[in-house]
TORKOLVEX-235985 format. One record per residue (C-alpha): residue number from 1; x, y, z; residue in three letters. Coordinates in Angstrom, 2 decimals, always signed. Layout:
BEGIN
SITE resi      px      py      pz resn
SITE  NUM       X       Y       Z  Ala
...
***
This chain:
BEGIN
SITE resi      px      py      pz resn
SITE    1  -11.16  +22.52  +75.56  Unk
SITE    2  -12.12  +25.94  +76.34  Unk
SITE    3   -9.40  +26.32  +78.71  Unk
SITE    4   -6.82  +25.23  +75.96  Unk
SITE    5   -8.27  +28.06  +73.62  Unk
SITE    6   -8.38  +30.73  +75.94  Unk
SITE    7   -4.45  +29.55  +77.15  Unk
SITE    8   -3.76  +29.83  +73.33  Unk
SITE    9   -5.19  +32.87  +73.11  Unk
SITE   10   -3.45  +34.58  +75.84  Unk
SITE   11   -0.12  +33.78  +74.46  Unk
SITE   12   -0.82  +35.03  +70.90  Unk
SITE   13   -1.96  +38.71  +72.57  Unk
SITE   14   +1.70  +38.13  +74.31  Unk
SITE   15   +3.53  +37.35  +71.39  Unk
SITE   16   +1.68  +40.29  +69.42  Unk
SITE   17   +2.69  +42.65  +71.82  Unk
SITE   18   +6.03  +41.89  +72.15  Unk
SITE   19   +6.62  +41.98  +68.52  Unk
SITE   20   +5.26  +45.33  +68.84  Unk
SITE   21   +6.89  +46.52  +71.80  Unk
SITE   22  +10.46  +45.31  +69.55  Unk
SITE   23   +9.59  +46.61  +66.15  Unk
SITE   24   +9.15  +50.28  +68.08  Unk
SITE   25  +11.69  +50.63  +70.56  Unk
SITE   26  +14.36  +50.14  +67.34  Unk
SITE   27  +12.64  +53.19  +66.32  Unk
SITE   28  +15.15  +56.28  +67.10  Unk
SITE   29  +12.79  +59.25  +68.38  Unk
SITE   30  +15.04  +61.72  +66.03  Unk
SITE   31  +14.09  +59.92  +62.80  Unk
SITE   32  +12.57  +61.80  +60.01  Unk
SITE   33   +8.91  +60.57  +59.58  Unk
SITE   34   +7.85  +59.53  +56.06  Unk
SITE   35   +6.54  +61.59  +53.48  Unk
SITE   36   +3.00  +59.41  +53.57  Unk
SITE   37   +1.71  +56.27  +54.45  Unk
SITE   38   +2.03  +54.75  +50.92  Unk
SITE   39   +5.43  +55.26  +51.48  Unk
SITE   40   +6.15  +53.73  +54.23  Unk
SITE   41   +4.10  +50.54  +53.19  Unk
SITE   42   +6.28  +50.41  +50.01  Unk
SITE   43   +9.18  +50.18  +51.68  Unk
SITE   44   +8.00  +47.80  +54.07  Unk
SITE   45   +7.50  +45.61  +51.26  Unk
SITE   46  +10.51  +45.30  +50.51  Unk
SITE   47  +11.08  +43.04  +47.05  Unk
SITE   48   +7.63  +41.65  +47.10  Unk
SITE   49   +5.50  +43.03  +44.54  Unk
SITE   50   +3.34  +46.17  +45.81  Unk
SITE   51   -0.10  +47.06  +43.53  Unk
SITE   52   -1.77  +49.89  +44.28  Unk
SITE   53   -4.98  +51.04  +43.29  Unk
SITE   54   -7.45  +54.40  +42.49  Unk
SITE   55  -10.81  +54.77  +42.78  Unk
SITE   56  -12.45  +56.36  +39.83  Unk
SITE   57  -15.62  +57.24  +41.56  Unk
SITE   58  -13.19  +59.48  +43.15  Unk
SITE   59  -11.64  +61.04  +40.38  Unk
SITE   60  -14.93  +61.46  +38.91  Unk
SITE   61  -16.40  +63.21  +41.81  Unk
SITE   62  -13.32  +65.41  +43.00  Unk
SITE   63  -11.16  +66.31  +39.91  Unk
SITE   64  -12.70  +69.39  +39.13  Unk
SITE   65  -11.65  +69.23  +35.07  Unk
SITE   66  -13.79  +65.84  +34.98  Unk
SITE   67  -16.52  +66.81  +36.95  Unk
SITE   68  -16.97  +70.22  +35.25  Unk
SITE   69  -16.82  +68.65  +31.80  Unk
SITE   70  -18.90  +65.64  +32.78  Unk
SITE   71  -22.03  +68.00  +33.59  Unk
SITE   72  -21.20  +70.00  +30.01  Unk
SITE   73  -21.84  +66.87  +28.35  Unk
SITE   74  -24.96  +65.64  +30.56  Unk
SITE   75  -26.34  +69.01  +29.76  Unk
SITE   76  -25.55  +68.73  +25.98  Unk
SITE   77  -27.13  +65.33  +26.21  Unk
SITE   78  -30.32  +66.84  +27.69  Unk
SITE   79  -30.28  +69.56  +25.33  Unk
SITE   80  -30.50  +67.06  +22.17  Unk
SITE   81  -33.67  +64.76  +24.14  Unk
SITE   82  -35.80  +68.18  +24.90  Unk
SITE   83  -34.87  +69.40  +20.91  Unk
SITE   84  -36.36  +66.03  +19.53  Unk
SITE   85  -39.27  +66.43  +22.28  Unk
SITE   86  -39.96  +69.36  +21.45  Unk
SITE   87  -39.69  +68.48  +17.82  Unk
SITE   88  -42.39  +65.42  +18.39  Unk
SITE   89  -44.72  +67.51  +20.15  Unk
SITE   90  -44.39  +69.85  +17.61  Unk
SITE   91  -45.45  +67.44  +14.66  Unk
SITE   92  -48.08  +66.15  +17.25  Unk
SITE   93  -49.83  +69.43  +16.71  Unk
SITE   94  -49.74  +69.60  +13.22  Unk
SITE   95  -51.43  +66.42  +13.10  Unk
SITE   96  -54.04  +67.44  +15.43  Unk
SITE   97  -54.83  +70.26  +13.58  Unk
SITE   98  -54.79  +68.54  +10.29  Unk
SITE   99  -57.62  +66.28  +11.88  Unk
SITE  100  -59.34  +68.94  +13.35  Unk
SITE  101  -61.15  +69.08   +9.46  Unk
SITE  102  -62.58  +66.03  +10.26  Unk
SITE  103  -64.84  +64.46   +7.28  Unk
SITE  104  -63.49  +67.27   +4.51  Unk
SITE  105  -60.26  +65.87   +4.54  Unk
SITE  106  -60.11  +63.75   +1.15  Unk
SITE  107  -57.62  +60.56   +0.71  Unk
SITE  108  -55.38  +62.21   -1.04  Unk
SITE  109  -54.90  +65.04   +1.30  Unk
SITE  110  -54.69  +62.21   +4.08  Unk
SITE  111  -52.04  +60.64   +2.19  Unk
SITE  112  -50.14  +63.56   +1.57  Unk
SITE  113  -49.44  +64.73   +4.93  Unk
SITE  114  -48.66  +61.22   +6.30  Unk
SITE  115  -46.52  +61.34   +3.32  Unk
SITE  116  -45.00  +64.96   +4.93  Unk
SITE  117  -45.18  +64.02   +8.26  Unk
SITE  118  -43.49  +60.77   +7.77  Unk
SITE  119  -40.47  +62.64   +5.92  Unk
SITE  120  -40.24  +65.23   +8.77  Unk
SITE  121  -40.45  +62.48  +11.67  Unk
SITE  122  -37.32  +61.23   +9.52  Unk
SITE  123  -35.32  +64.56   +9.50  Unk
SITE  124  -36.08  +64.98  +13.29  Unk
SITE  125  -34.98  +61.34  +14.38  Unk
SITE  126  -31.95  +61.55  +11.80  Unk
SITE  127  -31.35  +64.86  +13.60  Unk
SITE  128  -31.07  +63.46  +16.96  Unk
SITE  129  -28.73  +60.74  +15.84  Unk
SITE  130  -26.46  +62.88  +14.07  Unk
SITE  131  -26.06  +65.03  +17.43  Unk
SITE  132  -26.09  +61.93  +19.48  Unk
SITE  133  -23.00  +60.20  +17.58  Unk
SITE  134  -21.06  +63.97  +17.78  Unk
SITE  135  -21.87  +63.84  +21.93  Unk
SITE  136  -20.34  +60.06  +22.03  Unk
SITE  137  -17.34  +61.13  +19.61  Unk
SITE  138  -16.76  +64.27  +21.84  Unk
SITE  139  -17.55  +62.23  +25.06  Unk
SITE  140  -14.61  +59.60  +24.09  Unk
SITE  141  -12.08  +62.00  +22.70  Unk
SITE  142  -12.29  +63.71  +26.62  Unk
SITE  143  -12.14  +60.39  +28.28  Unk
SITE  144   -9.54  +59.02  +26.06  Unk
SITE  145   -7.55  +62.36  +26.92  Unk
SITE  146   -7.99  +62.15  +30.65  Unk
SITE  147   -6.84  +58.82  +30.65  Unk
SITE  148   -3.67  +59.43  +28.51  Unk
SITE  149   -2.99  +62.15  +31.49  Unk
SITE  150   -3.94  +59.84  +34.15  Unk
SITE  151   -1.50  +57.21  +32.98  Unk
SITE  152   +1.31  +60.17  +32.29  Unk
SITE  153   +0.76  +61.34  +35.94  Unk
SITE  154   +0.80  +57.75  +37.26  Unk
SITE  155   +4.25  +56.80  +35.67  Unk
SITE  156   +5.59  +60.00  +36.57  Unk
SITE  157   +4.26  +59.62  +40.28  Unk
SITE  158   +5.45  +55.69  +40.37  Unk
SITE  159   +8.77  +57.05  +40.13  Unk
SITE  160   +8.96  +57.52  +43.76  Unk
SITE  161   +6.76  +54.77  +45.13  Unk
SITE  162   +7.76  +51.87  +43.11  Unk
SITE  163   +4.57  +50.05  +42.90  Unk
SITE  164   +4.11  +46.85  +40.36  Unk
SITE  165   +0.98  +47.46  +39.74  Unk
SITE  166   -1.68  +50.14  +40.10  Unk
SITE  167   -5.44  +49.18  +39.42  Unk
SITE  168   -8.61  +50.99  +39.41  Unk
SITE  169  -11.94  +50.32  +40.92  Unk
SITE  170  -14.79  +51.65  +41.47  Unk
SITE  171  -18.75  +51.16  +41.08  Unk
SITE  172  -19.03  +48.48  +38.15  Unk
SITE  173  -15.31  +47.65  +38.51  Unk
SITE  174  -14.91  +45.98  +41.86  Unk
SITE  175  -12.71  +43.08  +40.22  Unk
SITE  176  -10.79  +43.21  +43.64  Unk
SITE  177  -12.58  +41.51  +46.47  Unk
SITE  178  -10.14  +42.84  +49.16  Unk
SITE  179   -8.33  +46.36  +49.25  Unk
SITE  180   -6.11  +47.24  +51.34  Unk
SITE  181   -6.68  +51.19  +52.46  Unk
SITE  182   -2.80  +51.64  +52.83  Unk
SITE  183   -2.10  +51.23  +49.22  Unk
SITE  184   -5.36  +53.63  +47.98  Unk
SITE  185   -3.08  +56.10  +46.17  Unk
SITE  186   -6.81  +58.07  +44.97  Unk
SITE  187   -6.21  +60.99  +47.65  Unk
SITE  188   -2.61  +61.74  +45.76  Unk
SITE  189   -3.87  +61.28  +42.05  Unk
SITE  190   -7.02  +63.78  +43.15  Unk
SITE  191   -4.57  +66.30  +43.77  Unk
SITE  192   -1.62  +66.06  +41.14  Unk
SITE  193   -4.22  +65.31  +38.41  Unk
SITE  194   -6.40  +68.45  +39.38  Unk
SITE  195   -3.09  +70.60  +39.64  Unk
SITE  196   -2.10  +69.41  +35.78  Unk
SITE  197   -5.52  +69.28  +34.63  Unk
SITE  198   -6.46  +73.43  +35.95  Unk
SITE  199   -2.89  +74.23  +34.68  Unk
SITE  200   -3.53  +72.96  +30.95  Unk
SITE  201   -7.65  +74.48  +31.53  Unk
SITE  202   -5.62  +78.01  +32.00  Unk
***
């Protein structure tokens, strides 16, 4: 039996490399190469349908527009949590010092200030949402833009390469159990989208 397999084996390696051996001698030394790899598996696909796919880790991480933008809103974000911190620590110590009376506080000038610090404990959470939902509307009106441009780019950049389909992945968003490197297109979006994105920065 292990004879048999090793026999079969030996012919497949054959085969293989006289397929190989046929598919490049037709190759004429003088032809032009092609313009990239995605090309050349797109038109080795002939009719079938050819998906593609970009990885937005990628994007995020090497598109200079989105990454620049990305840490303007992480620091705005950080900026609103250390305001209401600071604004908590801050009613904190008017507490503390409002107890440092000890016995001569009376009830109603105990229930006064919880009244007052209740309303200001109000006005700083309220504060922090207010700024918080601006952030998120500001945060999706830059996402929903770069996408509109990413999708502009990608029609205008499927022009040449024909694919069916283009996905994205990335972490989160690995719906695809198997990619093929050949058809990651993320090295060619990196670079048109940071060339449109710098150009409509300027």
């Amino acid at each position: 039996m292990k004879h048999l397999s090793l026999v079969v084996n030996i012919v497949l390696f054959v085969a293989v490399g006289i397929l190989y051996y046929l598919h490049f001698a037709s190759v004429k030394p003088n032809e032009k190469k092609e313009k990239n790899q995605i090309t050349q598996v797109a038109k080795a696909n002939g009719n079938s349908p050819l998906i593609g796919y970009v990885d937005l880790d990628s994007l995020n991480e090497h598109i200079s527009f989105i990454k620049n933008n990305r840490k303007l809103l992480e620091s705005e974000q950080m900026a609103i949590e250390k305001e209401w911190e600071n604004a908590y620590r801050n009613l904190q110590a008017q507490k503390d010092n409002f107890l440092k009376r000890g016995n001569s506080i009376t009830q109603a000038e105990a229930e006064e200030f919880q009244g007052k610090l209740i309303q200001q404990q109000q006005i700083v959470d309220e504060k922090k949402q207010n700024s918080t939902q601006a952030l998120n509307d500001k945060s999706y009106k830059f996402l929903d833009d770069v996408q509109k441009k990413l999708k502009a780019f990608l029609v205008d950049y499927n022009q040449d390469n024909k694919f069916n389909y283009i996905f994205t992945t990335g972490n989160g968003l690995e719906y695809m159990v198997y990619k093929d490197s050949a058809l990651n297109i993320t090295n060619d979006v990196v670079e048109g989208m940071n060339e449109i994105l710098n150009k409509g920065n300027k």
